[in-house]
N, C-alpha and C positions, 0 to 999 in steps of 0.2 A: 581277278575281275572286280573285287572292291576292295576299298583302303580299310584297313584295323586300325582304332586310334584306340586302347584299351581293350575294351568292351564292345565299342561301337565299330559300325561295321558302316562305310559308305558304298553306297551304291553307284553305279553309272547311270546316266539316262537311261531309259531304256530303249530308246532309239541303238542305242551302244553296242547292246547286248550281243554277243554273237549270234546267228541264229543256230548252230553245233557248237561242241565241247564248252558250254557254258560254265562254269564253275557255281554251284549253288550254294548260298550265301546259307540256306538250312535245306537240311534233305525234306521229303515228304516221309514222314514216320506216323506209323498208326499211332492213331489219341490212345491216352492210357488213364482211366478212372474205376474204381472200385465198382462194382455190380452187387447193387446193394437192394433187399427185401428183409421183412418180416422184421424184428426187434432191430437189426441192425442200422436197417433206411428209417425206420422210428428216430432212432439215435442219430445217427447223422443229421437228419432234418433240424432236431434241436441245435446241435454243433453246431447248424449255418443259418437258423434265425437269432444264434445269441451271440455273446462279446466274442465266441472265438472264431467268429464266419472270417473275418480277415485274413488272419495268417494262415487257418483251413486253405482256403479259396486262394491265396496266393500261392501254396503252394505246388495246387494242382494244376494251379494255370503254369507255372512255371515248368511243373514238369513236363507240360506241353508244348513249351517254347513261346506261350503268348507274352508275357512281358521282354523277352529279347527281341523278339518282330517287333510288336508294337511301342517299345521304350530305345529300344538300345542299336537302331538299325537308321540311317539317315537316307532318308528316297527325296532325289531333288525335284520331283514333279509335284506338281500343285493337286488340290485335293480334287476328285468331281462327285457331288452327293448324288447323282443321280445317274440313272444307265445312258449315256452318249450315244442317241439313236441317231443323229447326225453324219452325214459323209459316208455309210458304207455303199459300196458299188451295186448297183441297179441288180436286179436278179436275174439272173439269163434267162432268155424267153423259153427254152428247148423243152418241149415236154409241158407246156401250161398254155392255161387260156387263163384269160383276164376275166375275172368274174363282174358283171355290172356294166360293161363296157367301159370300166377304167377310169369311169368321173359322171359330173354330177349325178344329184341327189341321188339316195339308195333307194329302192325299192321294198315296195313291203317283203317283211319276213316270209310269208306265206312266194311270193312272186320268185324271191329270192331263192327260197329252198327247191322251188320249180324251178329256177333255172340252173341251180348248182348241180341237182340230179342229172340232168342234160346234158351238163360240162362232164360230169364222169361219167356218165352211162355212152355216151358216143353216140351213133346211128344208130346202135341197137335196142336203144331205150331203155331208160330205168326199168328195173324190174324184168330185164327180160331174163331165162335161164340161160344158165351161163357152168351150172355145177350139180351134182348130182344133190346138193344139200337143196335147191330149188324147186324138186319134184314136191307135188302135193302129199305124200305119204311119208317124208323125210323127218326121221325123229331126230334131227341134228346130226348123223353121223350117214357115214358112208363106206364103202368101201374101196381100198384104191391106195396108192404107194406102192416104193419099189419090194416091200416084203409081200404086199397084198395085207396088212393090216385093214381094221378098221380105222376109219378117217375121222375125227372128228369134226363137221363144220358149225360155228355157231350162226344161230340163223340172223341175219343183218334189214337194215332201214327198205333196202329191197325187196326182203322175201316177206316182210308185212305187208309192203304195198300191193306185192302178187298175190297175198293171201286175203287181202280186203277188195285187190280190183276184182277178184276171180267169184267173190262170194264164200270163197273158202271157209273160212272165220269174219268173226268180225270181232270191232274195238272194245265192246262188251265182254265177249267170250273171252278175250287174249287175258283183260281186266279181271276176270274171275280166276283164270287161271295165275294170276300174277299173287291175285290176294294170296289165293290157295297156299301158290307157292312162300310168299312170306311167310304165313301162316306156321307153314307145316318148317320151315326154318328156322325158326325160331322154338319150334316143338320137340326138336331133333336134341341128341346130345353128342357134343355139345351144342348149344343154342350159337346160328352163325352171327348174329348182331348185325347186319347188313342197313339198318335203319333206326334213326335217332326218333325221327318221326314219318309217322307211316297212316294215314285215315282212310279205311276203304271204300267207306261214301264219299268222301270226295273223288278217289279216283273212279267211284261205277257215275258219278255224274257227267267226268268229263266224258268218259267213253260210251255214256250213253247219245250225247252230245256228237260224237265224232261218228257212232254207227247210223245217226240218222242222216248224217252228211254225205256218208258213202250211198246209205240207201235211196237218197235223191239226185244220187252222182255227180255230188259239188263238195268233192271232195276238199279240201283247204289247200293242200300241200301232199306231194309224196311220204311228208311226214305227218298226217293226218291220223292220229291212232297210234302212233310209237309209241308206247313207256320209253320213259326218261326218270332219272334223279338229279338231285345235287344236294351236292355238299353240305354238311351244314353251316360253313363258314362264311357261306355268300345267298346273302337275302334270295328267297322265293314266295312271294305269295301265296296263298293265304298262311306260309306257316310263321314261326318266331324264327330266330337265330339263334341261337344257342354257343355257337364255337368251340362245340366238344364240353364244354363249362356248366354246372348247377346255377350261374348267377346272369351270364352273358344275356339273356333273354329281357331280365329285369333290368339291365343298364338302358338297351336301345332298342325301340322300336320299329320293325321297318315301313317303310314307308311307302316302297317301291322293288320290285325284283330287279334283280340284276337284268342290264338291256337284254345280254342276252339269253337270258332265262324265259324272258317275254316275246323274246324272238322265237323261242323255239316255239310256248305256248301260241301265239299268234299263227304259227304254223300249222296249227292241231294237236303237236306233240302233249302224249300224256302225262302229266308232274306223278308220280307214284308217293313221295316223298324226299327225306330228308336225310342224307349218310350219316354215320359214324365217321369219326373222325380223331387223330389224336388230339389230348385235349389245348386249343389254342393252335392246333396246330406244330407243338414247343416238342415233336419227338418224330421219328421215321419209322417207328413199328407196327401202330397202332394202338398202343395198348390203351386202354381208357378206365379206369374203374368208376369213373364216373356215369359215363352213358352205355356202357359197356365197351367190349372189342370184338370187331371184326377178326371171322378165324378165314383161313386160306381155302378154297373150296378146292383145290390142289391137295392138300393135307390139312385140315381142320386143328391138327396140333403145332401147327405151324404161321407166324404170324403173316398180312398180308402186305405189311410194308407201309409207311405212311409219308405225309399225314392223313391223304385222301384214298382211309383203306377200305370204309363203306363203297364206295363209289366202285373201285377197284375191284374189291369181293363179287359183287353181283353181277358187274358184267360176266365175271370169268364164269358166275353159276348159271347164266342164261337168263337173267331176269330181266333185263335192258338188254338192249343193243350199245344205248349211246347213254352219258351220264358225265355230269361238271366237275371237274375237279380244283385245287386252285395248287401252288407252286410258288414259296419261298426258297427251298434250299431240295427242290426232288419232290416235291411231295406228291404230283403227279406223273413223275417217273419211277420212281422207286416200288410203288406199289404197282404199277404198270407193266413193269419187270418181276416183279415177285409172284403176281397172278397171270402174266402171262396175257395180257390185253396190249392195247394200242394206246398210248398218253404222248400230247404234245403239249408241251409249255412252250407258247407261243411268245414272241419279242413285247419288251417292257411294253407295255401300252398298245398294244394292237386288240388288245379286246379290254374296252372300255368298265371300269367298279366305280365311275362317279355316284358316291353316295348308298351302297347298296352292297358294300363287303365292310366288316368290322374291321377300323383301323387296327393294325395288327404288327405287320412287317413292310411297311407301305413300298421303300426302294429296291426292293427284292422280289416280292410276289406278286403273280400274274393267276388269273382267271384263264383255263382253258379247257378244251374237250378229253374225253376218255373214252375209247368204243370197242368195241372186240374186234375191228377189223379197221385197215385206212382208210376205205372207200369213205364206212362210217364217220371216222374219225374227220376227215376231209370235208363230209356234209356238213357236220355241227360244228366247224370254224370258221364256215363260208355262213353260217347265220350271226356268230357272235363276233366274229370281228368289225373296228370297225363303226362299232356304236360304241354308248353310253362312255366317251373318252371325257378327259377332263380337260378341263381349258386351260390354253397356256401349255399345255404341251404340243411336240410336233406331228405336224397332221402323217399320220398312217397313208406309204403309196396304197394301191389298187388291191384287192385280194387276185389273189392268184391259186387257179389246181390245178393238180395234174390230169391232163387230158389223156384218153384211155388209151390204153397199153396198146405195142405193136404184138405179131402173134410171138409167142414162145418162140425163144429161139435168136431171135435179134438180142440187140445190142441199143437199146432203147439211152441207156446212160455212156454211150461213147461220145468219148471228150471232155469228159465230166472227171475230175481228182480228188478223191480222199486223204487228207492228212491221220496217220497214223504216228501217235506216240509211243514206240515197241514197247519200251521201259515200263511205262504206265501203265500200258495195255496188258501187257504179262504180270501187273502184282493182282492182278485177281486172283482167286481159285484157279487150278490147272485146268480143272475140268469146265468152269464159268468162262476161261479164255478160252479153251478149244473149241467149244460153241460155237464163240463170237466171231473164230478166225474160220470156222465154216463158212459163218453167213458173210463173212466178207469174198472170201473163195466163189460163194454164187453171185456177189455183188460184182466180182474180176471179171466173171463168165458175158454179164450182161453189160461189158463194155466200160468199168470204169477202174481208171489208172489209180492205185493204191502205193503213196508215194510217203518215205518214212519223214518225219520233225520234230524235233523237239518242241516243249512247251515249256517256258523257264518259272522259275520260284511260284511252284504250286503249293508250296508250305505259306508263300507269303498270303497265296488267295485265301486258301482254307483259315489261315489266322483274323483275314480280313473279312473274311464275310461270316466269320464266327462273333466276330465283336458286332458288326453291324445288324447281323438279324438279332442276336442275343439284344443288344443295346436300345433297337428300338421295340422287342416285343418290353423289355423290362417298363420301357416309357410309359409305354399304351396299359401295358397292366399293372402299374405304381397305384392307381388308388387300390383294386381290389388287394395288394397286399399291402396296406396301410390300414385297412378297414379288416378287425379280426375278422369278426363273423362271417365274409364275406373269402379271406387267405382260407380259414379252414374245408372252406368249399371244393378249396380246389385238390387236383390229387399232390402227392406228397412231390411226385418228379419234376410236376410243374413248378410248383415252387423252389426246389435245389436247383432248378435249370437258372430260373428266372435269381437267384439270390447268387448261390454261385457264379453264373458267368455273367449274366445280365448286370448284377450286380457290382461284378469285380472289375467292369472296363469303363474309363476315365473320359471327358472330354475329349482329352491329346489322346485316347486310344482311338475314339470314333476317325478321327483327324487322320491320324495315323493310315487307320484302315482304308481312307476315302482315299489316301494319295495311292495306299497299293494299290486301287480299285484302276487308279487312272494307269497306273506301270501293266495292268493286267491285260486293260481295256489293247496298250499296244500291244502289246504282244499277239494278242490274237490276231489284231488286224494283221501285223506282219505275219500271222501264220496263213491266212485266209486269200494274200495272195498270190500263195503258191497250191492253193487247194479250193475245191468245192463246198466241200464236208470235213470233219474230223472226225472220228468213228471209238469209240471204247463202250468194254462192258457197259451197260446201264449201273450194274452193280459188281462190289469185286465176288458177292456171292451168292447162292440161292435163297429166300425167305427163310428170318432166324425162329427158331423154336419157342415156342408159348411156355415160359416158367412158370408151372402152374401158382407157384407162392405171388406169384408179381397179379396174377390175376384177383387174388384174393386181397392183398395190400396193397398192391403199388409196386415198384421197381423204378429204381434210378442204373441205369447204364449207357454212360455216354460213350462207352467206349461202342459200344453198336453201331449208336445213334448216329458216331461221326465214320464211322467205317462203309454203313449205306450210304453217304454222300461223297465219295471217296471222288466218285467220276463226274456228278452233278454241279457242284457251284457256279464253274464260272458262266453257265450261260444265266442263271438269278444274279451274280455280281453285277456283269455288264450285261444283261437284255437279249442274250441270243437267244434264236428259239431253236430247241432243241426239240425231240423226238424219240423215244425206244420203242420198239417193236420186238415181239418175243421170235424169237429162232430156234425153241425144242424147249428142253427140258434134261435135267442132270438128276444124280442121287444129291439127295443135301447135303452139302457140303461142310457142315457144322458136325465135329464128331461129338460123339457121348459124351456128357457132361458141361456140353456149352452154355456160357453166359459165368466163366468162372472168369472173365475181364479179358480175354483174350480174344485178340480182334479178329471180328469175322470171316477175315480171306484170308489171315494167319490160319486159322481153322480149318479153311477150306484147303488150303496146302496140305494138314497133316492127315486129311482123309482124302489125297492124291489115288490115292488105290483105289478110289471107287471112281471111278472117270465113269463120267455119264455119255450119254447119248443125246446128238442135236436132233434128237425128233425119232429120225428115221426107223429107228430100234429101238426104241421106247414102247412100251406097254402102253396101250391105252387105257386113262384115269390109273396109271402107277402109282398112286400115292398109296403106301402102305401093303403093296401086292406081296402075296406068302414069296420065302425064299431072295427077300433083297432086302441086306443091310438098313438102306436109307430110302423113303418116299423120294419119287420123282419129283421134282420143283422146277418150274419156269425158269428161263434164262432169256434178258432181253439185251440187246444190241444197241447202241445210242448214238443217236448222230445228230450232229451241231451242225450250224450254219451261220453264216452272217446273218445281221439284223433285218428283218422283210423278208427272209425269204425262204416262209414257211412252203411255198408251192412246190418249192423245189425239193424239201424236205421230204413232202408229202410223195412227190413223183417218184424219189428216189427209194423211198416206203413202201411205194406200191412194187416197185420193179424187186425190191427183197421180199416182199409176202409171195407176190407168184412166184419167184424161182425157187424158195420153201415150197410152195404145194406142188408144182410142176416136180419136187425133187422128193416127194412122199413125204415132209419133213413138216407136215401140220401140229399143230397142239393137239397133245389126247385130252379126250375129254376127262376133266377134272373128276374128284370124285365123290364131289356134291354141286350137280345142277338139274337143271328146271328145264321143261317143257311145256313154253310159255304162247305159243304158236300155235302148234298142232294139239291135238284133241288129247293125246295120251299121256296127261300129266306123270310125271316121275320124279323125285328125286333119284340121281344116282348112288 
């Protein structure tokens, strides 16, 4: 399928390519890098800020294959810098309504969130009961499944609005109980780190604010009184920015929230504050020794997946419902999957950072929602899409949701085709993939054709989008390691990340990578149409273990770091939005002694013997229950789409969460969360 002239390897168009029996130019092979703490990651750091960073660093790239991709391989297509939002096929109507009426001007945020509620609540109105988690007496859980388990539900933008239209509570009360819950989270051991910045006067103002609006029943928005967070990576009023970083606050000021940050407040919604995050966003774990790190409220010794692990953390412990995250390479899937919530990384530019996120990784990352459920999930993209875009690029079609479900039992997504990559789909954990290939089983049931394809030179993507986010976080952050004072700030991983790989890729490697970008960009379109969706684990495994040494100094391991992006890249290369949804929960899939460089669905192979459970048979809050090897952990599902056509994402989301709860197969509750709602505060 390509010519050898030496070394070099030419490629065919990719037009060319077959779409079966491809011959692959390099396999996909797990990255391989030392896992490095305490005197050792001391020592190496020196290695790679002095004369011998070079050959260090060449070597390890090489063992990874990046200078035969990026040196030694000829791709005749021309470069594209940027995701090709152009020419994909309109998004079938089936299962959405047009949010807005489809064109001119948008309507206020507040108008907007009233009518999105509308679009998914159906005739029966927002807010109406619909689940035993809706009764006024409901401490998040319920009873019900096929074993008769308790059910965990967490309580959603709905069951606020029933609890402030009804008098229940109000946005004060929710607020007191939110502080509490911070409070006493951070008081716990270990401390969860869920907030970089957190001010509890400011939050009893707004919600003082919001309870006298209910109380003169003008109210703003169905989202009138929500707790919300974000990131700390993307500007929110009145706080700084930070970027997980000791320095980022003193570089830039902000000026303005992200549009839709302001959208949501403009709705009512509460700011509580500001996440944890890895630092710069430059890791997929969480770990931060700078601001600290986020632990898993699934298992607390267990990390929450990054970069947006704050955000992720507290939904899963009930503190929000809804919360921002942003996505260069997963970072709102990954931890999405790890905790067990709902994250979509929406298409390059559908939700607008003009001026109000830290240039960072700019042709890769997107701003978008995170919420414990889709409905959620679905509200808070129907505010931020859509605004604060930049000019000069191409105008975003119409928002689109999915309109409410028919009853159980239909076939809501017939007609509708999934592409599955078997190959791909099976190197997860056995147990990570048995999951997935459940919730696709329920996905078969509700009507949609599951049909196999291939996806060609996924070694080439993961090389190319390796150079390119490494290459432009190194840009963006060249003065602060140029400037000592300011390099010593940061943590040690940051800096090996940003010297070693940031560092070790060429002009002709960016170059390089942009042309893969464009070989990649075809391929999918030729996969998409013969499919709806594509479907693979979110991750190949469950949330990796907190080394306690790494928490005290720092840790460098990229063999992790690239093993949780194993399924994620190409919708950040080229701009798809993608989507994970959690489907149960497994034993951890990481045996004793992990993080000794051995990559994490490697791992999850060699503890095959503990095959976990997609929900059904799960203990609720399993994380760490007497008499079981390994703590239950989240397992999320992920599904890609062509460019715009989050609605359909979200429809096809919705129709997998009911046929999970319809199947008893909900999330147990975690085994640290808050009762943020009802009167009877708890941790669990």
């Amino acid at each position: 399928m390509f010519a050898r002239g030496g070394r070099v390897k030419t490629l065919p168009p990719a037009t060319d390519v077959p779409l079966e029996g491809y011959v692959e130019p390099f396999e996909l092979d797990w990255l391989q890098a030392p896992v490095l703490t305490g005197v050792p990651l001391k020592m190496f750091l020196a290695l790679a800020e002095g004369p011998m960073a070079g050959p260090l660093r060449r070597q390890l790239m090489r063992q990874n294959k990046l200078p035969q991709i990026l040196e030694e391989v000829f791709i005749p297509e021309g470069p594209t810098y940027q995701p090709n939002l152009e020419g994909w096929a309109p998004e079938p109507p089936s299962g959405l309504a047009v949010l807005g009426g489809g064109q001119g001007k948008a309507p206020a945020a507040a108008q907007l969130a009233a009518e999105a509620a509308a679009v998914l609540a159906g005739p029966a109105g927002f807010g109406s009961p619909t689940d035993a988690a809706s009764e006024p007496d409901g401490a998040g859980s319920a009873s019900g499944g096929a074993a008769g388990r308790q059910v965990h539900q967490r309580h959603t933008v709905a069951d606020f609005y029933r609890a402030y239209s009804s008098g229940r509570t109000t946005p004060s009360e929710v607020a007191e109980r939110v502080i509490k819950a911070v409070v006493d989270s951070e008081a716990q051991d270990p401390p969860m780190r869920f907030f970089v910045a957190f001010e509890p006067e400011r939050l009893r103002q707004q919600a003082a604010a919001s309870t006298q609006r209910w109380a003169e029943g003008r109210p703003l928005s169905p989202l009138d009184g929500v707790p919300f967070a974000v990131k700390d990576c993307v500007d929110a009023l009145p706080y700084p920015t930070t970027s997980g970083t000791a320095f980022m606050a003193d570089w830039r000021t902000p000026t303005r929230s992200l549009a839709g940050v302001q959208a949501l407040q403009d709705a009512g919604a509460l700011l509580v504050g500001k996440t944890t995050l890895h630092e710069i966003g430059l890791g997929t774990t969480g770990l931060n020794t700078v601001t600290g790190t986020a632990r898993n409220p699934h298992s607390p010794a267990h990390h929450t997946g990054g970069s947006s692990s704050g955000s992720a953390a507290l939904l899963a412990a009930g503190i929000c419902p809804i919360a921002v995250g942003t996505d260069g390479g997963g970072s709102i899937r990954i931890p999405a999957a790890a905790c067990g919530v709902v994250g979509l990384k929406p298409t390059h530019d559908r939700v607008g950072t003009e001026n109000a996120v830290p240039p960072i990784d700019q042709t890769v990352a997107v701003t978008g929602p995170m919420a414990g459920t889709v409905q959620d999930c679905a509200l808070m993209y129907s505010l931020m899409a859509n605004i604060g875009l930049s000019v000069g690029r191409p105008t975003p079609p119409p928002v689109t949701l999915p309109a409410p479900l028919p009853p159980v039992g239909s076939q809501p997504l017939a007609g509708k085709r999934a592409g599955v990559y078997w190959k791909w789909f099976d190197s997860a954990a056995p147990a990570v993939a048995a999951s997935c290939r459940a919730a696709i089983t329920l996905l078969e049931g509700a009507g949609l054709e599951v049909v196999p394809l291939e996806l060609p030179e996924l070694a080439l993507l993961r090389a190319a989008h390796t150079c390119t986010i490494s290459s432009e976080m190194k840009n963006n952050m060249d003065a602060a390691l140029q400037d000592p004072p300011t390099r010593c700030k940061m943590n040690a991983e940051s800096r090996i990340s940003l010297i070693m790989a940031g560092g070790g890729f060429t002009a002709a490697h960016y170059v390089q990578a942009q042309k893969i970008r464009t070989r990649v960009e075809a391929h999918f379109r030729r996969a998409f149409e013969r499919c709806d969706f594509i479907l693979t684990p979110t991750l190949p495994c469950t949330a990796p273990p907190i080394n306690p040494a790494a928490l005290r100094g720092g840790a460098s391991d990229l063999t992790t770091t690239a093993a949780l992006m194993h399924y994620v890249l190409a919708p950040n290369f080229i701009g798809l939005p993608a989507l994970s949804v959690p489907v149960g929960v497994v034993p951890s899939t990481h045996a004793k002694g992990a993080g000794s460089g051995k990559p994490a669905a490697a791992a999850g192979a060699a503890a095959e013997g503990e095959a976990g459970s997609s929900g059904a048979d799960a203990q609720a809050g399993g994380a760490g229950k007497p008499g079981r090897s390994a703590p239950l952990l989240p397992v999320g599902l992920q599904l890609m789409a062509p460019c715009w056509h989050e609605g359909a994402l979200l429809h096809a989301a919705a129709v997998l969460e009911a046929a999970l709860a319809a199947a008893g197969k909900t999330m147990p509750k975690p085994a640290v969360w808050y009762e943020v709602l009802n009167g009877d505060q708890a941790a669990q």
